[in-house]
N, C-alpha and C positions, 0 to 999 in steps of 0.2 A: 596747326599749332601756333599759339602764341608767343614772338619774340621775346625774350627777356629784355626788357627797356633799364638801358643804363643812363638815361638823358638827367643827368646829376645837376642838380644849380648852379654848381660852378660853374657848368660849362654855358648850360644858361647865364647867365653873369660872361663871362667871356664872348660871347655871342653878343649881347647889346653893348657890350662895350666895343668893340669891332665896328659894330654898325655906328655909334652914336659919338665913338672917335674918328669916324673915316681910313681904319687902317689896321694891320694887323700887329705894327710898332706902336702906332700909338695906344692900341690896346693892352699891348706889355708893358709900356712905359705904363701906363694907369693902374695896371695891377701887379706891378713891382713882378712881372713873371718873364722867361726867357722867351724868344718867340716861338722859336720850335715847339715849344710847351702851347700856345694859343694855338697854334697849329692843329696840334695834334688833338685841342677840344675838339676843332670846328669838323676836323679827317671822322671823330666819332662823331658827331652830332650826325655828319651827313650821312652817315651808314645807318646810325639809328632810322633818319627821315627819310631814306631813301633812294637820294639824290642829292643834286647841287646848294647849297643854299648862295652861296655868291660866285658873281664872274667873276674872276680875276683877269686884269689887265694888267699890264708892264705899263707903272708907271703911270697910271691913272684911281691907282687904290682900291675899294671896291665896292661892287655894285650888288645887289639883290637880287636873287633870281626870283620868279611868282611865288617857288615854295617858302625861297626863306623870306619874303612878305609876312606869308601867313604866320610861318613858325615866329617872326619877328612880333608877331602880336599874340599869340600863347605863350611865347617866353616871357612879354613882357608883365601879362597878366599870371602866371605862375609866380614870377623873381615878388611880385607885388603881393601877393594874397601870403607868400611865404615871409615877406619882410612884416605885413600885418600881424600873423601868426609869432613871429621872433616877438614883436613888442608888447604880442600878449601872452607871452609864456613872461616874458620878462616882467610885464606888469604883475601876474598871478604870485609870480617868485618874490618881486617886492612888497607883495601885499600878505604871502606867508610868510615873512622875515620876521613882518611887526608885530604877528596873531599870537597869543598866546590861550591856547586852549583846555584852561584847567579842569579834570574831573578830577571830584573829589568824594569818597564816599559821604551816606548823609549821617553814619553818627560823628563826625569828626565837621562836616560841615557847617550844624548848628553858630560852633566858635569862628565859623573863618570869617564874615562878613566885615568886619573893622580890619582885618586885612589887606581883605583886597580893595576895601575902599581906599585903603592907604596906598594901597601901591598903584592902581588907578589916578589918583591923585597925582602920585609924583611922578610917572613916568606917559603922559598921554600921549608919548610918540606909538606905545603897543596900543593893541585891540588886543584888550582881555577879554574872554569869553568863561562864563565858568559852567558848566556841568555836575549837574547832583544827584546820586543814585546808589543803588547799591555795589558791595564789591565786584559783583559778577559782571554788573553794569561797566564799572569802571574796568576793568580789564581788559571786555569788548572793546573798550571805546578806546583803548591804546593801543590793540592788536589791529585793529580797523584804520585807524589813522584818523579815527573823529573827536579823539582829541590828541594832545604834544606831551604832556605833564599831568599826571595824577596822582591819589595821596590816598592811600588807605592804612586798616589794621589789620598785619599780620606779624606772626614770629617766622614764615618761612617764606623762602622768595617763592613766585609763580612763576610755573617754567613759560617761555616765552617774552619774559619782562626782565629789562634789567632794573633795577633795584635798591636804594640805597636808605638806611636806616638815618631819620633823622631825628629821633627821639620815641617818647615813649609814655605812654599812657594808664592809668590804675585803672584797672576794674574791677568792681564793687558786688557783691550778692546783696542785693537788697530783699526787701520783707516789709511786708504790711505789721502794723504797732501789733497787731494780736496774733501774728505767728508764733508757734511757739519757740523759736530759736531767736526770739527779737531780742530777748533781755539774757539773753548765754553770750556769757565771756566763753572765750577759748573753743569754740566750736570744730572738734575734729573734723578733718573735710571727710573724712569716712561716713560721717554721719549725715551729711548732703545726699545720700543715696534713699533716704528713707524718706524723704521730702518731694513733692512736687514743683515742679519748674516750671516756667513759660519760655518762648524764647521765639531765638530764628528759625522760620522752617529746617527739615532735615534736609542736608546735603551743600547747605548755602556755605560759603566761603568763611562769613563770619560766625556762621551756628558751629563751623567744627572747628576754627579757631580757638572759641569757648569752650568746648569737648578738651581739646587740647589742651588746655591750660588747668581745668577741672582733674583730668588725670595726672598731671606733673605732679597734682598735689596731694592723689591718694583716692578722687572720688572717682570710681571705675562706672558707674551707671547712674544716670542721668535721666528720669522719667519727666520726659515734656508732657503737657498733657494740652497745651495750646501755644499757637505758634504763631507769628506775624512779622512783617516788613517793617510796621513803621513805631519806634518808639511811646507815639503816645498811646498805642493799642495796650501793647505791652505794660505800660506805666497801668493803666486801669487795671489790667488783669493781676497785677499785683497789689492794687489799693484793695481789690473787692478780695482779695485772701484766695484766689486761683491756684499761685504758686511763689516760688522765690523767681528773680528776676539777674544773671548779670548783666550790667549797662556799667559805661563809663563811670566814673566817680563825679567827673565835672556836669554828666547830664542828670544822674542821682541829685547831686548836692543843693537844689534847690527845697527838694523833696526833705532831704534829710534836716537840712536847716529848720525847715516848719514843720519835724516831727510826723510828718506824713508818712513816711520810707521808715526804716531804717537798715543801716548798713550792716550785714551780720560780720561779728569780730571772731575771723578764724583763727585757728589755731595752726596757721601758714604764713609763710612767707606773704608778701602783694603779690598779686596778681596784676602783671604789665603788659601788653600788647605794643608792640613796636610800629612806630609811626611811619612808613617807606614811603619812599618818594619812586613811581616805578616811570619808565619809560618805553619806548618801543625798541627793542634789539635792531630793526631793520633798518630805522629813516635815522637820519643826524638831528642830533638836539640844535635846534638856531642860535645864535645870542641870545634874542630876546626870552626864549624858554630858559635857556642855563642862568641869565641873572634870577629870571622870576623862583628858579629853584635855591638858589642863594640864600635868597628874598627869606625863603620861606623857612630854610634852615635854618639862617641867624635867630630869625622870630623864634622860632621854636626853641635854640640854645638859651634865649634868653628869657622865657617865661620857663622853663627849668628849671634853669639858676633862679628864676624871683621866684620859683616855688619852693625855694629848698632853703 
């Protein structure tokens, strides 16, 4: 059966310091240790190895025996490949200091780009990284560790993320010009049930977000009749009279400006989904992650405030 090997670096480290001091004092003067203490490395090394590793003489300091030769050259190449390793756990740790790895979902994405160009800009000591997908996407990518900071829409936190609100978004029922609900002031949400939808597949994060919000307001049943990932699917299916559409207000609004869309005027409160900023419960936010969340907070307080 195989010994259990306790040959620890230190002791290693103690070992060539012995040999490369000429002594077992001068080894504890060099490592600020007692000498009973160097002692009592070299008493286990040699149990570990076997045998001897030095003569000692009275008063001539100490010599080498053939084992500790050899050991003297495994130790030195251990203490070596472990101080390589030290410099590159250190490097890797200074290189995720500066990273910042934003996922961001893609309906909120569209607007980021003048963002992060700006913070890019002024801070080139980080390496920003940005990531764009969907909420499911972005979740993985914070429970995984393959990204530090991401941004999506929800009204409820996800279990596994922490989470914090930093603003808040309108979302819009849009309609093709020849819907019949396009030119109805005051549209009870009750009568959304009698309409066709298009939207996010069933089950997705932001499809039942939208469920969610639809019933707050009254509309219990929701008939998708086609469904899709990427917005400008969705936009078509709603120009050719498919179904009603909700989408952001700021990705509608281009639409609505050129009379293409229009926005149906319910007979509800807005409709707002909460902008979160989530993180990993497990790892530490860096610096550089917590300013970049900052970053993105103030922007956010303050295109609020310029929109109000």
């Amino acid at each position: 059966m195989q010994r259990h090997r306790r040959i620890t670096l230190r002791r290693l480290e103690v070992f060539v310091e012995i040999v490369e001091n000429g002594g077992f004092r001068a080894a504890a003067d060099r490592l600020d240790l007692a000498q009973p203490s160097v002692s009592n490395h070299v008493q286990a090394l040699e149990a570990e190895a076997g045998g001897m590793l030095f003569r000692r003489r009275r008063g001539s300091g100490v010599e080498l025996t053939e084992l500790g030769k050899t050991f003297l050259t495994h130790a030195k190449l251990l203490l070596s490949e472990a101080n390589s390793m030290a410099m590159d756990l250190d490097r890797s740790r200074a290189e995720a200091e500066r990273q910042v790895i934003f996922a961001c979902q893609r309906s909120l994405a569209d607007f980021m780009p003048p963002l992060i160009a700006e913070y890019a800009r002024d801070h080139r000591e980080v390496e920003l990284m940005t990531r764009v997908g969907r909420q499911e996407e972005i979740v993985d990518m914070i429970k995984n560790g393959a990204a530090n900071i991401g941004l999506f829409l929800s009204n409820r936190d996800i279990p596994g993320l922490k989470s914090f609100v930093i603003g808040a978004e309108e979302i819009v029922i849009v309609a093709s010009r020849s819907h019949p609900l396009a030119g109805r002031r005051k549209v009870p949400p009750s009568e959304l049930s009698n309409h066709t939808f298009v939207g996010a597949p069933a089950g997705s994060l932001f499809g039942d977000a939208i469920a969610n919000l639809l019933r707050d307001i009254g509309t219990e049943q929701v008939k998708v009749v086609s469904t899709a990932t990427e917005f400008e699917f969705l936009r078509a299916l709603v120009l050719a009279d498919v179904g009603l559409y909700c989408c952001l207000l700021k990705r509608a609004q281009p639409d609505i400006d050129k009379g293409q869309l229009v926005a149906l005027d319910l007979d509800a409160a807005p409709l707002l989904l909460e902008v979160r900023q989530v993180f990993s419960i497990r790892r530490q936010v860096s610096p550089a992650v917590a300013r970049f969340a900052e970053f993105l907070r103030k922007r956010q307080r303050h295109y609020r405030h310029a929109s109000n």
